[in-house]
N, C-alpha and C positions, 0 to 999 in steps of 0.2 A: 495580482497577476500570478497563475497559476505558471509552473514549469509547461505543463500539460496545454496551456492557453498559448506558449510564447511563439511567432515565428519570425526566426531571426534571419535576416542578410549578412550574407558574409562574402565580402569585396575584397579581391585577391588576385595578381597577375598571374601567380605564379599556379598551375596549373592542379598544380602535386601536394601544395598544403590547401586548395579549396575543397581537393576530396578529400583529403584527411580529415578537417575540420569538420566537413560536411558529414562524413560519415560518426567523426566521433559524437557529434553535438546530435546526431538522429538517435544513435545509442543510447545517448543520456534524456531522453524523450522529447527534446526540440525542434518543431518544424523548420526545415532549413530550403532555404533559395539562396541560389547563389552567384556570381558577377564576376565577370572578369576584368575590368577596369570601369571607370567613372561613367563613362557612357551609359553602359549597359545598365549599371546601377541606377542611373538617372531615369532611363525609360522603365526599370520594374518599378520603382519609385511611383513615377506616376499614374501607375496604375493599379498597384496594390497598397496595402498600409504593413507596416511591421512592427515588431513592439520593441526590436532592435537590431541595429547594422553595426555588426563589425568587420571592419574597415583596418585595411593594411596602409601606410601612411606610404611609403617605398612605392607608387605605380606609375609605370612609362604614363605621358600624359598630365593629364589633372591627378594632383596628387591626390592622397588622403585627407591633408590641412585643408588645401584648398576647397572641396569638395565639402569637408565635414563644414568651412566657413559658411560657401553655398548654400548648403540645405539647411544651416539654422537660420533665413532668412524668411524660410515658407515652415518647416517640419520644429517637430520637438520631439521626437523618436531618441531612443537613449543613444548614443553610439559609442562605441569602445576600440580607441585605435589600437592597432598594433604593428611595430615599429623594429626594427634591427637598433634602430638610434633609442640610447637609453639614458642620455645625457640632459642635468637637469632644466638645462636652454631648450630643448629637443620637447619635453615633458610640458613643458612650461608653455611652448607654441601650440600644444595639443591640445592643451585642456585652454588656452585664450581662446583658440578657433571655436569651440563649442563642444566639445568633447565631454563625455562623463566619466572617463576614465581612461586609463593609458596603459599597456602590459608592452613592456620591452621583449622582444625574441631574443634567445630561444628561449621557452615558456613552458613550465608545466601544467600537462592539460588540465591537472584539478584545478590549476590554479585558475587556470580562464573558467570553468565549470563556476568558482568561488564567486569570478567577479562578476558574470554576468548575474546567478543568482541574486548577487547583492545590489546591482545595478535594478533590477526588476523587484525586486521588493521596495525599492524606492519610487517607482513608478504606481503614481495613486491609481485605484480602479476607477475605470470611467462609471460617473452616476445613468443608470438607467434613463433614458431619453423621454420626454415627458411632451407629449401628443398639444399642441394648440391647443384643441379644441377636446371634451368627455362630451359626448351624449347620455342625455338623461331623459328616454322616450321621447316627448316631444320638445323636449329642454335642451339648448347646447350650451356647454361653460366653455368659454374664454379665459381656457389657465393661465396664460401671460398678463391680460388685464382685469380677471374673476368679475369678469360681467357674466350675468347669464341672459341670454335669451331663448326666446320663444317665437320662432321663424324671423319675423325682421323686426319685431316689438320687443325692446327692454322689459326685462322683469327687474323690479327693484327691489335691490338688498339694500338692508341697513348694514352700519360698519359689523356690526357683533355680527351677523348673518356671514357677511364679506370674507372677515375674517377665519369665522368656522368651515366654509367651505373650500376656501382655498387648502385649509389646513388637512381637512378630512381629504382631498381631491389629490394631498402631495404623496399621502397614503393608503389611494383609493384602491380596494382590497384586504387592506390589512384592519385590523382594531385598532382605532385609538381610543386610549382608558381616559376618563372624565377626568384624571388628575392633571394628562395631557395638554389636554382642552385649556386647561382652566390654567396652568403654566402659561400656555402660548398666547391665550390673551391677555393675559398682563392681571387676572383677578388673584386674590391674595390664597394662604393657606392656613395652616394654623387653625386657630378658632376658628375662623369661618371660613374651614374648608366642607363641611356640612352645607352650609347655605348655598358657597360657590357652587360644587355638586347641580344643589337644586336647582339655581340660575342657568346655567348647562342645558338643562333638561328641556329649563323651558324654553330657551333658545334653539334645542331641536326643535322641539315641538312647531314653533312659529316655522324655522327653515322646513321645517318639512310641508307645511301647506302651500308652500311654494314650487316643492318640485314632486310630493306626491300626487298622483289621482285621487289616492284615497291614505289618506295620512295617517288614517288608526291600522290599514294596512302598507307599513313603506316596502316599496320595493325596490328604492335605490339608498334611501337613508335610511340604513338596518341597527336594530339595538343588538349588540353583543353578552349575552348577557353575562354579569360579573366584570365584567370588563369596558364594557362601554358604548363606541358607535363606530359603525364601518361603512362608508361610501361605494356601492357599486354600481357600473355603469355600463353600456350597451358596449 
């Protein structure tokens, strides 16, 4: 997670520190929305995504506790309360409710600038979303269960075939090197990392008269060369 990527809620009664905040956190290059009690939070909530809400604990209504308890029921968004109460009972109810972090007022700005950064470096990047289904001309794979077919007829892979194509399809674009290959399917290296290699090849080879037209020309199972074999697809 990029500073550049973040856009952060910031839930606040008080009028005069949500443009403060608002203003400073746009300076420091973060997308900012912002809320003036629980309510409001609730319906941006449901309709937008954020990569984090900070969250004043002090608001007439549903508090901060309360509220940050609520949404760790449905969300996992980072949140960082902030509080007038800096008491370690105070601290301790913040981080139970679901909290990732806790900044007593009054507060210096780098310091919140610190913890959010540090809050969002701990936030894993989400993996790239991976489609059901690749088309392979008139070929479709089933990445969830790497069957492939051919309109409503099963085409049958063997496990080594199975295997290499799920594998090439998780990287489909990019190279994967024969040493790759032959890692993921469990073949050895060493001395007969030569031979493995040539096993490899020939297990292109077979996969590919399966999903090319013309197999001495592949257009979706591509040789890399120096490198290995790359998957592309429609």
């Amino acid at each position: 997670m990029t500073q550049q990527d973040a856009h952060i809620l910031v839930v606040d009664d008080d009028e005069r520190i949500r443009a403060l905040l608002g203003k400073f956190l746009r300076k420091n290059g973060y997308m900012i929305t912002t809320a003036r009690d629980a309510m409001q939070a609730r319906r941006l909530l449901s309709g937008l995504e954020f990569d984090l809400i900070v969250l004043d604990v002090m608001m007439p209504g549903e508090d901060g506790i309360s509220l940050t308890r609520a949404l760790r029921q449905k969300l996992q968004t980072p949140i960082l309360l902030l509080t007038a109460k800096g008491e370690t009972e105070d601290r301790i109810s913040g981080l139970e409710s679901g909290a990732d972090d806790y900044l007593p007022k009054p507060f210096e700005p780098r310091e919140l600038l610190l913890r959010i950064a540090a809050i969002l470096r701990r936030v894993p990047v989400a993996e790239a979303s991976q489609p059901k289904f690749l088309t392979l001309g008139m070929l479709r794979y089933d990445v969830e269960k790497g069957e492939l077919w051919q309109g409503e007829s099963h085409v049958r892979l063997t496990g080594t075939e199975q295997a290499l194509l799920r594998r090439l399809a998780a990287s489909r674009g990019q190279p994967v090197s024969r040493m790759d290959l032959i890692e993921d399917l469990g073949r050895g290296g060493g001395d007969e990392s030569e031979n493995s290699e040539r096993a490899i090849d020939v297990q292109i080879t077979r996969l590919r008269r399966k999903l090319e037209v013309d197999p001495k020309e592949p257009r979706f199972l591509q040789t890399v060369r120096g490198t290995g074999y790359m998957l592309m697809t429609d």
